[in-house]
DRENDO-1510 file (C-alpha; in Angstrom, 1 decimal, always signed):
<recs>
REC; n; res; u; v; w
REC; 1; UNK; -4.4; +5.6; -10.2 .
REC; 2; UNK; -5.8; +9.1; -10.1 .
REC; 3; UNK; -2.8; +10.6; -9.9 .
REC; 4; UNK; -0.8; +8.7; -12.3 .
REC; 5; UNK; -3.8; +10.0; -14.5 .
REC; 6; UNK; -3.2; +13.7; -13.6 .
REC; 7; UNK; +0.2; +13.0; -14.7 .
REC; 8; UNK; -1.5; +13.2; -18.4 .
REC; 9; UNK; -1.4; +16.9; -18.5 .
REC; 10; UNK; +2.9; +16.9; -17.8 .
REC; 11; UNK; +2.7; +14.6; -21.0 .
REC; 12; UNK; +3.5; +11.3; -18.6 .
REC; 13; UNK; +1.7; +8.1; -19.8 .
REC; 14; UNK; +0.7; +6.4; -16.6 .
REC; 15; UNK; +2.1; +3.0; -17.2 .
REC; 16; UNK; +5.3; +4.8; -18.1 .
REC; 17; UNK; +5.1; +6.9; -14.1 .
REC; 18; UNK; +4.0; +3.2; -13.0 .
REC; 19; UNK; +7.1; +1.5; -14.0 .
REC; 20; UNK; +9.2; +4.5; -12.9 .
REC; 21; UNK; +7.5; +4.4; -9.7 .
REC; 22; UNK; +8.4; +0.4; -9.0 .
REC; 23; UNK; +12.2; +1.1; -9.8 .
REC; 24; UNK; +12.2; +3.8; -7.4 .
REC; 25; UNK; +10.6; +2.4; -4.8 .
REC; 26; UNK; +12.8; -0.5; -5.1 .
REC; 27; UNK; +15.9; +1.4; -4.5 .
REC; 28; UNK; +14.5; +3.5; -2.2 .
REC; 29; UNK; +13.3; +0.6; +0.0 .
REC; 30; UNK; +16.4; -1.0; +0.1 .
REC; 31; UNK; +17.8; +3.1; +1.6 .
REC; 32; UNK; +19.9; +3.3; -1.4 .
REC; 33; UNK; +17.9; +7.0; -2.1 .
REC; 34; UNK; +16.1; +9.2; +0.0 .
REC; 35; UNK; +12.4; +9.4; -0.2 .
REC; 36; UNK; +13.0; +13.1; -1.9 .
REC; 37; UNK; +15.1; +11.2; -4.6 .
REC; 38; UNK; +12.8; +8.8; -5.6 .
REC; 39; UNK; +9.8; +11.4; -5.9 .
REC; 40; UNK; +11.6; +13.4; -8.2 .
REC; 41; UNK; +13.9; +10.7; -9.7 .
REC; 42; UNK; +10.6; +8.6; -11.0 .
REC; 43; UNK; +9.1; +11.8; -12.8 .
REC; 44; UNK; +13.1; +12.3; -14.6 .
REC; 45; UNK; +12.5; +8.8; -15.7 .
REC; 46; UNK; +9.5; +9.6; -17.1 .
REC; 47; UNK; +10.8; +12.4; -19.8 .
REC; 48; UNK; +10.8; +15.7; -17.1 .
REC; 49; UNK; +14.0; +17.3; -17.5 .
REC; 50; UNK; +13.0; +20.7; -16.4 .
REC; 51; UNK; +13.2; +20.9; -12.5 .
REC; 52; UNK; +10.2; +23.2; -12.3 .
REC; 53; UNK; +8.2; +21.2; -14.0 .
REC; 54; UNK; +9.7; +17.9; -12.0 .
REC; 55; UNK; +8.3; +20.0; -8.9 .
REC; 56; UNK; +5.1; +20.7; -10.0 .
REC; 57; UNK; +4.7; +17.3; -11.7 .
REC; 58; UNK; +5.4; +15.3; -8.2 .
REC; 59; UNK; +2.9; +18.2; -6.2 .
REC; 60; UNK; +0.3; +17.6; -8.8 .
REC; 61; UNK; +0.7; +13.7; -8.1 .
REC; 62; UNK; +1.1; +13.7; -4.3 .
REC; 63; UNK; -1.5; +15.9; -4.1 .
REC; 64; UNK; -3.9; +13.7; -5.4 .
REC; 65; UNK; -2.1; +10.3; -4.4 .
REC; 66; UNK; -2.3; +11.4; -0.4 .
REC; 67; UNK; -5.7; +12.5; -0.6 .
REC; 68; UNK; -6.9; +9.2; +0.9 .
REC; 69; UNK; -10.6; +7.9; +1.3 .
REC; 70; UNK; -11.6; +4.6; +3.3 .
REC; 71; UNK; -12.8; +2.3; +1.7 .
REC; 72; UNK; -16.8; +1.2; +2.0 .
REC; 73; UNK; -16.9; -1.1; +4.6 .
REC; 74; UNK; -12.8; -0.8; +6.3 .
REC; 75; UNK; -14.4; +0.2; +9.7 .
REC; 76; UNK; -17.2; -2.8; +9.6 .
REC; 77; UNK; -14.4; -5.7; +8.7 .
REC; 78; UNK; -12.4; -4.7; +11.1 .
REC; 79; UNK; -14.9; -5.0; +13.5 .
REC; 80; UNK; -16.5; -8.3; +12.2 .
REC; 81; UNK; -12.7; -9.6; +12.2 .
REC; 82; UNK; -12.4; -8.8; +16.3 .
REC; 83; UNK; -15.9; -10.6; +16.8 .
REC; 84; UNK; -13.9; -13.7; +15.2 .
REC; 85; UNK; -10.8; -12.9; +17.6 .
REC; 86; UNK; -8.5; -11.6; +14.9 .
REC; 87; UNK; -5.5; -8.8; +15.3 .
REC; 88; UNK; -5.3; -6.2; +13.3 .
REC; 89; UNK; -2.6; -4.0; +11.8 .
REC; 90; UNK; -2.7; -1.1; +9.1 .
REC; 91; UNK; +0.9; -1.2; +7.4 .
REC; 92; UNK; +1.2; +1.9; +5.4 .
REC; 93; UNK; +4.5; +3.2; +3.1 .
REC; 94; UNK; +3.3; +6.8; +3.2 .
REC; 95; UNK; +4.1; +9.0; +6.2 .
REC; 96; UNK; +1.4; +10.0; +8.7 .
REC; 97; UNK; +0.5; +13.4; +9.1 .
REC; 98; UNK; -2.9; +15.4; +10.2 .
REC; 99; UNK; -4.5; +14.7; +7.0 .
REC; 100; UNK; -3.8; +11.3; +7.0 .
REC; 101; UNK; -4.6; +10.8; +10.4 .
REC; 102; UNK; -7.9; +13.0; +10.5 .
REC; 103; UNK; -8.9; +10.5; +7.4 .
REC; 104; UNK; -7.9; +7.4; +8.8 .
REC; 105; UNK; -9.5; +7.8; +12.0 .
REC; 106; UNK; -12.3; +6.0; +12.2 .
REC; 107; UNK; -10.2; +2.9; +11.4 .
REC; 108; UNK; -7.3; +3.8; +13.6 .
REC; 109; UNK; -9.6; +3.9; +16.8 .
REC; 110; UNK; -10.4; +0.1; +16.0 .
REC; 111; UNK; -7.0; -1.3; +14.7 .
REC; 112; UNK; -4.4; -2.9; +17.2 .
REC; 113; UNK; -1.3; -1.5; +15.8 .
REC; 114; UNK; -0.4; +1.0; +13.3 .
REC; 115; UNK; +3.0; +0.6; +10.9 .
REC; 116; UNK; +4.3; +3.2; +9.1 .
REC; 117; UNK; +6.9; +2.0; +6.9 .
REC; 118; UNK; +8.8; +4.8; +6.7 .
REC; 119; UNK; +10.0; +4.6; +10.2 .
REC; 120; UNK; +11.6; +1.1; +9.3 .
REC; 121; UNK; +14.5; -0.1; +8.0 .
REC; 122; UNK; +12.8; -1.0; +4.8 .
REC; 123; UNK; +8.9; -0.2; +3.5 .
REC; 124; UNK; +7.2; -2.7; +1.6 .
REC; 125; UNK; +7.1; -4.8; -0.7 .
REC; 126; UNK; +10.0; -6.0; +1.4 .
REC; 127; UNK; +9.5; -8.7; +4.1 .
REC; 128; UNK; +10.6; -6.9; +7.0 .
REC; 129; UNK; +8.1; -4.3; +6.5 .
REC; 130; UNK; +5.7; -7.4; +6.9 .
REC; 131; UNK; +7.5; -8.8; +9.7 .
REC; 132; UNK; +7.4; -5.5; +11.5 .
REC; 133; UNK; +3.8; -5.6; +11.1 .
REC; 134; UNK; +3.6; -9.2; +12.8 .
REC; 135; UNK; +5.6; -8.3; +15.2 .
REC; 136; UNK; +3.5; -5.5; +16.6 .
REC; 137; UNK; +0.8; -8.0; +17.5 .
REC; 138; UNK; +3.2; -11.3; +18.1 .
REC; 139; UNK; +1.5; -12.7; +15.1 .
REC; 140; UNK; +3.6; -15.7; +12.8 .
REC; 141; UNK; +3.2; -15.6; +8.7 .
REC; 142; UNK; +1.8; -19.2; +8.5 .
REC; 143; UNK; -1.3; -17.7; +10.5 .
REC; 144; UNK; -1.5; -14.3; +8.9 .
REC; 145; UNK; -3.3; -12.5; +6.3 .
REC; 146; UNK; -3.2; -9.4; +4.7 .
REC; 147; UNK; -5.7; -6.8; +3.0 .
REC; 148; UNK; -4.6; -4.7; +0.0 .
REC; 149; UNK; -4.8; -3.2; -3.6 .
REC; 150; UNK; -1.5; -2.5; -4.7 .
REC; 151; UNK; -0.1; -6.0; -6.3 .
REC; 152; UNK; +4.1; -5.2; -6.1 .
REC; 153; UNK; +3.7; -3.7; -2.7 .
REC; 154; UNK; +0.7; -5.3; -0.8 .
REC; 155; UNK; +0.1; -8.4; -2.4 .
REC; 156; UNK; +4.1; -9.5; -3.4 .
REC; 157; UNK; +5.3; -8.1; -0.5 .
REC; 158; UNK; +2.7; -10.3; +2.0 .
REC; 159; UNK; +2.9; -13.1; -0.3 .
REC; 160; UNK; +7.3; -13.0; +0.1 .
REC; 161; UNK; +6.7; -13.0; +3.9 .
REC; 162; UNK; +5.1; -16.3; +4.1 .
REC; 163; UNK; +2.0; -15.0; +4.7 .
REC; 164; UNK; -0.7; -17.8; +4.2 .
REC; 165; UNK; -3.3; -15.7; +2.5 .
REC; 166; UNK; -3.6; -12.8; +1.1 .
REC; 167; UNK; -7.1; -10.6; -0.1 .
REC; 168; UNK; -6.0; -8.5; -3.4 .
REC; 169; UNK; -8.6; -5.5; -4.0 .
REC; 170; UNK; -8.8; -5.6; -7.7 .
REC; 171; UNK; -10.7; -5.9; -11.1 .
REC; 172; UNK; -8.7; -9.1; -12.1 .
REC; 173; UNK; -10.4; -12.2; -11.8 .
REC; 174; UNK; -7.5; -14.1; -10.7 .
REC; 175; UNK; -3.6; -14.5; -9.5 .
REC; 176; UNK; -1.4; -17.0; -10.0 .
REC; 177; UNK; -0.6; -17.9; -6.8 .
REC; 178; UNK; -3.2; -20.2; -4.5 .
REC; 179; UNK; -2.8; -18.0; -1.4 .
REC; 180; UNK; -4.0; -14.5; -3.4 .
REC; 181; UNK; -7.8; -14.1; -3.5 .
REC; 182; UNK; -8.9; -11.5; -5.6 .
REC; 183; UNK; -12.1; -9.5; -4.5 .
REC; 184; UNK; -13.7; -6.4; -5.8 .
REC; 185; UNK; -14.8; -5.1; -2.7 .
REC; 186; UNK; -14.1; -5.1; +1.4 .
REC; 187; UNK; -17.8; -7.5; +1.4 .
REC; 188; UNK; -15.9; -10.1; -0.6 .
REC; 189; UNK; -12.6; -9.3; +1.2 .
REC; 190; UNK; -14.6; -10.5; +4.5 .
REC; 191; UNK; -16.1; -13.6; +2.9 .
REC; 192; UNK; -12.4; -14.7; +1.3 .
REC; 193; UNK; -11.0; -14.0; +4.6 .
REC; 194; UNK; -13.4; -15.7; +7.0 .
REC; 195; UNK; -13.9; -18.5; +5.0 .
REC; 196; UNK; -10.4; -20.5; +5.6 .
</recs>
């Protein structure tokens, strides 16, 4: 979200980058365009038309987009998650690198397996991104859950591979769907997901 914000200042309304985004990501996880494409393609969508600005445009974003913070709390649910004898898996469609991994340490010391989706055939929202990620810990959908706060990519994606419930990180109070519970914070997140 911040970075679709700083997007303001290349004259791209968020919403408008945010629908670009999703048709990108679509084609580029199902390999019909590189990851290059789709970075630049989404910010043509959006009105860019000169390629230095394009450039500077998808720096400015991925800049701010890759800086990642754990949340309050990842390292403790985790933990209190093992106490209950649960296997746990970070899926992730960005690409590891120093920064990334520097960042997600803490949580990558306690994790069982890590997935990055780019390595894959396909990244998520697809299934086999999910499927992947089961795989890594011989898990089954109909006993899974997942964690996210991206609704096409975490919560659709888990939700179209079977998974039997799935924790949304949001401000919404509520998703169509049975399996989805939405939570405004990792607390809640443990609660929804230790309650079942």
């Amino acid at each position: 979200a911040r970075g679709r914000r700083a997007l303001r200042s290349f004259g791209i309304h968020p919403r408008r980058f945010l629908a670009a985004d999703r048709a990108w990501w679509e084609r580029f996880s199902a390999r019909g365009v590189t990851l290059e494409e789709m970075r630049l393609g989404r910010l043509r969508d959006c009105g860019l038309a000169d390629e230095t600005l394009v450039a500077q445009a998808d720096e400015a974003y991925r800049a701010i987009a890759n800086d990642l913070h754990l949340k309050s709390g990842a390292v403790r649910l985790i933990h209190r998650l093992h106490e209950q004898d649960w296997r746990c898996v970070v899926l992730t469609n960005a690409p590891m690198n120093v920064q990334r991994e520097q960042a997600l340490a803490p949580v990558l010391a306690v994790v069982d397996a890590v997935i990055v989706a780019s390595d894959l055939t396909h990244s998520k929202p697809h299934p086999e991104a999910f499927q992947a990620a089961l795989q890594a810990i011989n898990g089954h959908p109909e006993h899974a859950a997942a964690v996210g706060d991206h609704l096409h990519n975490d919560v659709n994606g888990a939700l179209k591979a079977g998974f039997a419930r799935v924790v949304w990180l949001t401000t919404h109070l509520r998703h169509p769907d049975q399996r989805v519970f939405c939570v405004r914070n990792l607390r809640q997140a443990e609660t929804a997901l230790l309650s079942a």
